[in-house]
N, C-alpha and C positions, 0 to 999 in steps of 0.2 A: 522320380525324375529330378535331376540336379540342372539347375540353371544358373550359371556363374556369368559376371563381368569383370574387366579390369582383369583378368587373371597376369600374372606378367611372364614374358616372351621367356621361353623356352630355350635352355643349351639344345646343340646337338648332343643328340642321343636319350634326351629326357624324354619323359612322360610326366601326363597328368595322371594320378590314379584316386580312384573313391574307395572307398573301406568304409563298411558297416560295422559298429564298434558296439557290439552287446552287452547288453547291464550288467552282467559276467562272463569274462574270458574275453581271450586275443581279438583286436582286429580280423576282419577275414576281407579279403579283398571282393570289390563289386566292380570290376572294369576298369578299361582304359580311356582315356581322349587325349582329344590336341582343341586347344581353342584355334578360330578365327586371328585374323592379324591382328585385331580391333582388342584382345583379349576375352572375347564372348566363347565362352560352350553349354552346349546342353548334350547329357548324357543319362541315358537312359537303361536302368537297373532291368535286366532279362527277368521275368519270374514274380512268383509273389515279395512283400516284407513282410513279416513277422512283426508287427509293429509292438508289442506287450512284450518281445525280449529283444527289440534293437534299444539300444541307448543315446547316440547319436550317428551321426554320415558325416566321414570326413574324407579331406581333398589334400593329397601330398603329392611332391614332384619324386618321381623315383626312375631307376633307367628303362630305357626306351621296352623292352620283355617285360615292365612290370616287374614286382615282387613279392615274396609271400608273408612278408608282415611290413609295415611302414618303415624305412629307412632313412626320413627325412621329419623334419616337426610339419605336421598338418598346417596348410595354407588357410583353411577352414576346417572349423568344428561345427556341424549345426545341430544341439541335443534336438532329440525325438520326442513330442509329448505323449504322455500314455493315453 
């Protein structure tokens, strides 16, 4: 579960996206959102984590579809403890 504040407002056609970034190898995308007006979201990962091979959860703006590796620098990093 990801819970963000303050996020900041969004172009049209943007997204929020999360990406699970493993102790080895690419990013791999975990979903899309949109915050509240307020900049508030909570989004929530389908599935189990792997928590012994994620490394950290990050939060990048990318276009409105998503995409399949981050195309922007991470809004947030948050590493993963083992």
């Amino acid at each position: 579960m990801l819970i963000a504040a303050n996020l900041p407002a969004l172009h049209a056609g943007r997204i929020y996206q999360m990406w699970l970034i493993p102790r080895s190898g690419a990013p791999r995308p975990a979903g899309l959102f949109r915050s509240d007006p307020s900049g508030a979201a909570v989004h929530l990962l389908p599935g189990p984590l792997d928590l012994a091979q994620t490394g950290a959860v990050a939060v990048s703006i990318e276009p409105e579809a998503g995409s399949a590796a981050p195309t922007t620098t991470p809004l947030i990093v948050a590493p993963v403890a083992e």
